[in-house]
KELOPA-748781 format. One record per atom (N, C-alpha, C): residue number from 0; atom name; x, y, z. Coordinates in pm, 1 decimal. Example, Ala and Ser with C-alpha at 12.3 -4.5 7.8 and 13.67 -1.06 7.14 Angstrom:
BEGIN
+-----+------+----------+----------+----------+
:  nr : atom :       px :       py :       pz :
+-----+------+----------+----------+----------+
:   0 :    N :   1319.0 :   -569.0 :    780.0 :
:   0 :   CA :   1230.0 :   -450.0 :    780.0 :
:   0 :    C :   1320.0 :   -330.0 :    780.0 :
:   1 :    N :   1285.0 :   -225.0 :    708.0 :
:   1 :   CA :   1367.0 :   -106.0 :    714.0 :
:   1 :    C :   1290.0 :      3.0 :    787.0 :
+-----+------+----------+----------+----------+
END
This chain:
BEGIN
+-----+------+----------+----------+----------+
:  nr : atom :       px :       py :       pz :
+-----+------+----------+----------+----------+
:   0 :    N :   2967.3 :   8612.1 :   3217.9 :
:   0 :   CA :   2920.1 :   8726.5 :   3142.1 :
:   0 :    C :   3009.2 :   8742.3 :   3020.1 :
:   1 :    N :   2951.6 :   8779.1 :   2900.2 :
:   1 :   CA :   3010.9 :   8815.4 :   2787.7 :
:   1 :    C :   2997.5 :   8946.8 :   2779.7 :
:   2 :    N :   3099.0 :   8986.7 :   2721.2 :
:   2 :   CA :   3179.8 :   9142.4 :   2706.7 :
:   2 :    C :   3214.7 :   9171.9 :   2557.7 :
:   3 :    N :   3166.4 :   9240.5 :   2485.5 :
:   3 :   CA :   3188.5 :   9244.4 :   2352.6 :
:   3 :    C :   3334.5 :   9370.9 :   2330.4 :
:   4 :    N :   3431.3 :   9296.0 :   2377.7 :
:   4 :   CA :   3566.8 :   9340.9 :   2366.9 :
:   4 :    C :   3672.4 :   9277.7 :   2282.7 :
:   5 :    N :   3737.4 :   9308.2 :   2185.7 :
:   5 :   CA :   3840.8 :   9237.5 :   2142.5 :
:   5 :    C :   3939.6 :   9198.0 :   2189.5 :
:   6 :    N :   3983.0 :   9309.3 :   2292.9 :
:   6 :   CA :   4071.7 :   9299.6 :   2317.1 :
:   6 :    C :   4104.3 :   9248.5 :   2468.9 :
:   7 :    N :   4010.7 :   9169.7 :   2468.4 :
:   7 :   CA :   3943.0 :   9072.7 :   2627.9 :
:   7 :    C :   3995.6 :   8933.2 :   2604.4 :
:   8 :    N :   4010.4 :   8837.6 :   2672.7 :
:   8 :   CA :   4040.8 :   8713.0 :   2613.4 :
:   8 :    C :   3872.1 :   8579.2 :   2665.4 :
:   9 :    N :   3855.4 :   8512.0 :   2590.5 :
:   9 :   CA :   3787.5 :   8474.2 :   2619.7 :
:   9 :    C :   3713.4 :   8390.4 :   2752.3 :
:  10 :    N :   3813.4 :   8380.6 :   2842.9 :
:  10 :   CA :   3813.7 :   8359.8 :   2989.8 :
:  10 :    C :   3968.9 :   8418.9 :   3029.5 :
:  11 :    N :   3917.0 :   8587.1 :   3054.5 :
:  11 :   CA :   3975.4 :   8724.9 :   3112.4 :
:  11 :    C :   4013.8 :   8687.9 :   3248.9 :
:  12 :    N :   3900.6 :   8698.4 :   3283.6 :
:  12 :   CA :   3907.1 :   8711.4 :   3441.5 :
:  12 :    C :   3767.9 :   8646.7 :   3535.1 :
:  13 :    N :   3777.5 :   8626.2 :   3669.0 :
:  13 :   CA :   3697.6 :   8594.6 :   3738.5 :
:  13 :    C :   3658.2 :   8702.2 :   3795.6 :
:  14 :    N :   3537.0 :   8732.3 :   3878.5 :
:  14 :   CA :   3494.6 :   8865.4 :   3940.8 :
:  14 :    C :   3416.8 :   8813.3 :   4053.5 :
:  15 :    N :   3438.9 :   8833.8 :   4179.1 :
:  15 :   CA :   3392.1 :   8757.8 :   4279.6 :
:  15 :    C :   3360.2 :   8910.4 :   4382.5 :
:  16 :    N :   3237.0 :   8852.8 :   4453.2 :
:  16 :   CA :   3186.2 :   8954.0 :   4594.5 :
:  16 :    C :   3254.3 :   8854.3 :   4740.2 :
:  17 :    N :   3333.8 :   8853.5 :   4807.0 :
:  17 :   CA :   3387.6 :   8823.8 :   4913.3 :
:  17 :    C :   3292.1 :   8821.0 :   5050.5 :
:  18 :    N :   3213.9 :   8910.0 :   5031.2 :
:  18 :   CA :   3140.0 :   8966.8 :   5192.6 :
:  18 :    C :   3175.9 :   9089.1 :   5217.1 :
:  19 :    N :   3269.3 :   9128.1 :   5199.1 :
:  19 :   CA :   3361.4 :   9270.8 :   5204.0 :
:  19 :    C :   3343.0 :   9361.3 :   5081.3 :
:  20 :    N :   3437.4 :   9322.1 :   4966.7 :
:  20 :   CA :   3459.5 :   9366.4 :   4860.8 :
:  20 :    C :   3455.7 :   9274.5 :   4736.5 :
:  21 :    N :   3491.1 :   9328.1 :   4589.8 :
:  21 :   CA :   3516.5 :   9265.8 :   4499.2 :
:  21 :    C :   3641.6 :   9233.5 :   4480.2 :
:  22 :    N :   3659.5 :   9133.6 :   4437.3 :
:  22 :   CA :   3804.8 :   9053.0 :   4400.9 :
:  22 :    C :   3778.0 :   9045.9 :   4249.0 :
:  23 :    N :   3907.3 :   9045.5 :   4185.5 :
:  23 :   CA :   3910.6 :   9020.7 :   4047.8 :
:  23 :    C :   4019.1 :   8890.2 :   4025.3 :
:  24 :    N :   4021.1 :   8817.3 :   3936.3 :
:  24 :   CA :   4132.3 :   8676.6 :   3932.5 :
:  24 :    C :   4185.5 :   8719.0 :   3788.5 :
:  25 :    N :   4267.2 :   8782.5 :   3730.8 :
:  25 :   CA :   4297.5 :   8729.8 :   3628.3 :
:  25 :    C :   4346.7 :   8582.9 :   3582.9 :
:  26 :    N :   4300.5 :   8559.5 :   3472.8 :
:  26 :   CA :   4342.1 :   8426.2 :   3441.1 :
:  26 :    C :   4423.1 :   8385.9 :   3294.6 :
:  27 :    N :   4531.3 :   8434.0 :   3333.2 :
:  27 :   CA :   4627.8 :   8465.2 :   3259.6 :
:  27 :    C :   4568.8 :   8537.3 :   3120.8 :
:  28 :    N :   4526.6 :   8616.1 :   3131.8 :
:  28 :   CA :   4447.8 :   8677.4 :   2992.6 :
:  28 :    C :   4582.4 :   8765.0 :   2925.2 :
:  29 :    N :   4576.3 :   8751.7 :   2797.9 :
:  29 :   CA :   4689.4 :   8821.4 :   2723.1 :
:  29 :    C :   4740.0 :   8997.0 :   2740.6 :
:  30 :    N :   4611.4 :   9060.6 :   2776.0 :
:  30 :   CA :   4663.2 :   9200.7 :   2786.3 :
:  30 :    C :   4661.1 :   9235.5 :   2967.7 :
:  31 :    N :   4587.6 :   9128.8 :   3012.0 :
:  31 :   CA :   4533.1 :   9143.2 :   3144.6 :
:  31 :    C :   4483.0 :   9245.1 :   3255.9 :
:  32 :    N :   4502.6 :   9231.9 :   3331.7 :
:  32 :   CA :   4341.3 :   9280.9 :   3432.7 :
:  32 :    C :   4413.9 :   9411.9 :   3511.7 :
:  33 :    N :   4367.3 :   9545.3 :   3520.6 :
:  33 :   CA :   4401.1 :   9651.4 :   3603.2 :
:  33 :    C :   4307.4 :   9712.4 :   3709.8 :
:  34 :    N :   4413.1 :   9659.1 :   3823.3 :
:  34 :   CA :   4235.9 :   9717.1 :   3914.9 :
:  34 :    C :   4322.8 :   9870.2 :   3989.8 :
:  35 :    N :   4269.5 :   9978.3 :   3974.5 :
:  35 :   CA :   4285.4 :  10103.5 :   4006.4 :
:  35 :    C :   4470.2 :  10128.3 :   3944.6 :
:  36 :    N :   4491.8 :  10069.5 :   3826.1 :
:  36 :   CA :   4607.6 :  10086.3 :   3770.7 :
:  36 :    C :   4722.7 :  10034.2 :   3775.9 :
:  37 :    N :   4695.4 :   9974.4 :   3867.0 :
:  37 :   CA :   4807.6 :   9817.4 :   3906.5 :
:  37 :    C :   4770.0 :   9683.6 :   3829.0 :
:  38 :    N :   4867.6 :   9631.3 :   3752.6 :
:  38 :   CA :   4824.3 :   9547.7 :   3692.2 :
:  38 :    C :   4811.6 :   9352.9 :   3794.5 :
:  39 :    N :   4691.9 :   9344.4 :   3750.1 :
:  39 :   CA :   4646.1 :   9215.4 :   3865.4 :
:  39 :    C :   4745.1 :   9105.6 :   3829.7 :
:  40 :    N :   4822.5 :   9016.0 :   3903.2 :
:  40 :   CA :   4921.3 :   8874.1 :   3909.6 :
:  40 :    C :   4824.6 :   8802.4 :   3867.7 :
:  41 :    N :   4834.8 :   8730.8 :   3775.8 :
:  41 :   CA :   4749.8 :   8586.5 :   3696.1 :
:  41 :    C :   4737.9 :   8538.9 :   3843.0 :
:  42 :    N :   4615.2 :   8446.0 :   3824.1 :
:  42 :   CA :   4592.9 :   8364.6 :   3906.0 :
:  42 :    C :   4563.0 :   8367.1 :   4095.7 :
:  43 :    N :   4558.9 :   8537.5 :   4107.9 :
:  43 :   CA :   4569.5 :   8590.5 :   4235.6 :
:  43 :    C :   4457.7 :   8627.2 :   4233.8 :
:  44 :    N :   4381.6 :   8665.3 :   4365.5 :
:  44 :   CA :   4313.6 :   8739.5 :   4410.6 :
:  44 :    C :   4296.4 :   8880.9 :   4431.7 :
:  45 :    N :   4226.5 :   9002.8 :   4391.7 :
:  45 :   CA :   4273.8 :   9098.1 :   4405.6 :
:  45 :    C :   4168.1 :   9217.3 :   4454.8 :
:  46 :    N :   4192.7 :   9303.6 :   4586.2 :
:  46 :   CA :   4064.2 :   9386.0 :   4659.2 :
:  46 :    C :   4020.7 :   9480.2 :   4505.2 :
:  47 :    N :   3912.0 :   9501.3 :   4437.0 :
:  47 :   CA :   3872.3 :   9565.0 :   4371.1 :
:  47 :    C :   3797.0 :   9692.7 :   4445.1 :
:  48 :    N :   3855.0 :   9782.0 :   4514.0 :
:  48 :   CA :   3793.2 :   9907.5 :   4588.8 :
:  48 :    C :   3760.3 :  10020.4 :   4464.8 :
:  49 :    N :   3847.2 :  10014.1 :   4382.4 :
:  49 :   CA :   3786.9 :  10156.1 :   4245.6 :
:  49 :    C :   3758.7 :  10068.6 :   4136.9 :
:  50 :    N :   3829.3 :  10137.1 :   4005.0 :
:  50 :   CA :   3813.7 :  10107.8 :   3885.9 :
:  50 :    C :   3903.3 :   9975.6 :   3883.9 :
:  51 :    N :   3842.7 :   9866.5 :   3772.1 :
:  51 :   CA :   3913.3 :   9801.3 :   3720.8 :
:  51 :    C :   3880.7 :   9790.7 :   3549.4 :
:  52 :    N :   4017.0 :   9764.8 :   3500.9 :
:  52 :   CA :   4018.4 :   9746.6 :   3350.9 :
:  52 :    C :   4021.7 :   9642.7 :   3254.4 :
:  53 :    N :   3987.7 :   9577.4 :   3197.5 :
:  53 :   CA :   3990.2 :   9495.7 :   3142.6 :
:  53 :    C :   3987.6 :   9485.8 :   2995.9 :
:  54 :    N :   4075.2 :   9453.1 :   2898.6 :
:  54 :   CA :   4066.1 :   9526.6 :   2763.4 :
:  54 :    C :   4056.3 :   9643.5 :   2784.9 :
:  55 :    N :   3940.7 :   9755.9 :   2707.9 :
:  55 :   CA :   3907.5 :   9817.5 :   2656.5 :
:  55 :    C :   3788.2 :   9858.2 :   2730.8 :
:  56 :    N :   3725.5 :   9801.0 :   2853.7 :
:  56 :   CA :   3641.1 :   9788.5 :   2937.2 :
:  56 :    C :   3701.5 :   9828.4 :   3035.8 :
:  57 :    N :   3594.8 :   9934.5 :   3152.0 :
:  57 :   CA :   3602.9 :   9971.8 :   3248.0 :
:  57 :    C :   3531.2 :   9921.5 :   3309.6 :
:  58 :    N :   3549.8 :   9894.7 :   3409.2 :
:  58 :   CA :   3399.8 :   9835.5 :   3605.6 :
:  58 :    C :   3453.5 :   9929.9 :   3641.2 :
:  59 :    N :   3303.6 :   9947.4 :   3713.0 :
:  59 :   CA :   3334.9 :   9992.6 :   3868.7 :
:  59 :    C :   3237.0 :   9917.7 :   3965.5 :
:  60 :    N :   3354.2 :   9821.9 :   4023.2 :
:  60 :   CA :   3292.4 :   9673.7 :   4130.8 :
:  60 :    C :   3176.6 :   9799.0 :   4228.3 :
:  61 :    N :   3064.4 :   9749.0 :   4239.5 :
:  61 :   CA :   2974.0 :   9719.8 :   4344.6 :
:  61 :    C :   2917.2 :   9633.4 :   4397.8 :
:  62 :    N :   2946.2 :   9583.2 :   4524.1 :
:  62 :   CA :   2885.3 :   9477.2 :   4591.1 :
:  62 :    C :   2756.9 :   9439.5 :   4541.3 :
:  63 :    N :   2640.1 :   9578.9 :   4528.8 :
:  63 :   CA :   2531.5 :   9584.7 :   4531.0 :
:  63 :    C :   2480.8 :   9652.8 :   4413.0 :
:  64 :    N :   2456.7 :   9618.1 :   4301.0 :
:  64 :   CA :   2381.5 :   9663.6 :   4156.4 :
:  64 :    C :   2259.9 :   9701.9 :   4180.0 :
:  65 :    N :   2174.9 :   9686.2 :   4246.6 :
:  65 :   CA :   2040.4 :   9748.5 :   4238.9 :
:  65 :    C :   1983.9 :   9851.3 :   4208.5 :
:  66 :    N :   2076.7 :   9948.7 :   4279.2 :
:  66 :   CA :   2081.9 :  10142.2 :   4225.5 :
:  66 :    C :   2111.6 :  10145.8 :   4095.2 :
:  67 :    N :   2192.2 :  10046.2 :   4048.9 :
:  67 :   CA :   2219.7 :  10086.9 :   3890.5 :
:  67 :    C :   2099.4 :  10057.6 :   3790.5 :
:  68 :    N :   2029.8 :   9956.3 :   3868.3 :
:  68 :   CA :   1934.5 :   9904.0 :   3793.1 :
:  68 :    C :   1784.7 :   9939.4 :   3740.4 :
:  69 :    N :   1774.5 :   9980.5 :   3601.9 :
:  69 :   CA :   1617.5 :  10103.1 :   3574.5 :
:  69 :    C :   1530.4 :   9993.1 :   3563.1 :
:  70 :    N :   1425.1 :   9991.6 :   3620.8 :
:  70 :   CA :   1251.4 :   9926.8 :   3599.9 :
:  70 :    C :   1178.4 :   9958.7 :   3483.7 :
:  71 :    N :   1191.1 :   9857.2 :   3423.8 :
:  71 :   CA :   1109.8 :   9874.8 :   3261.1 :
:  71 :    C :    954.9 :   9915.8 :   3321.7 :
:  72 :    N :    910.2 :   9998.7 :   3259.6 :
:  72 :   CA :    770.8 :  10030.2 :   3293.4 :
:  72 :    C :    733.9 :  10213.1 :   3285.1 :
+-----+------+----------+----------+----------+
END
């Protein structure tokens, strides 16, 4: 996914669904990855249960997007 952030690096981070939860990977990105305000270890795995930050960008990991999702029509 592309993110129209500057202040993102162009391969930020990974974002993975486990079965459980979301994991985030930073990958060594220059300002790097905050998941509920802890800043994520390059190259680690990390439980994404709240907010995570990225640049200038906020998530909020859901396993399941569907509720977010409006039906053109």
């Amino acid at each position: 996914v592309t993110i129209d952030d500057t202040c993102m690096s162009r391969q930020h981070a990974k974002v993975r669904f486990n079965g459980l939860h979301v994991e985030v990977r930073d990958l060594g990105s220059r300002n790097g990855s905050y998941i509920d305000g802890v800043q994520a270890k390059p190259n680690g795995w990390v439980p994404a249960r709240g907010l995570a930050r990225m640049g200038h960008s906020l998530f909020l990991p859901a396993p399941d997007a569907r509720r977010f999702i409006r039906r053109a029509g």
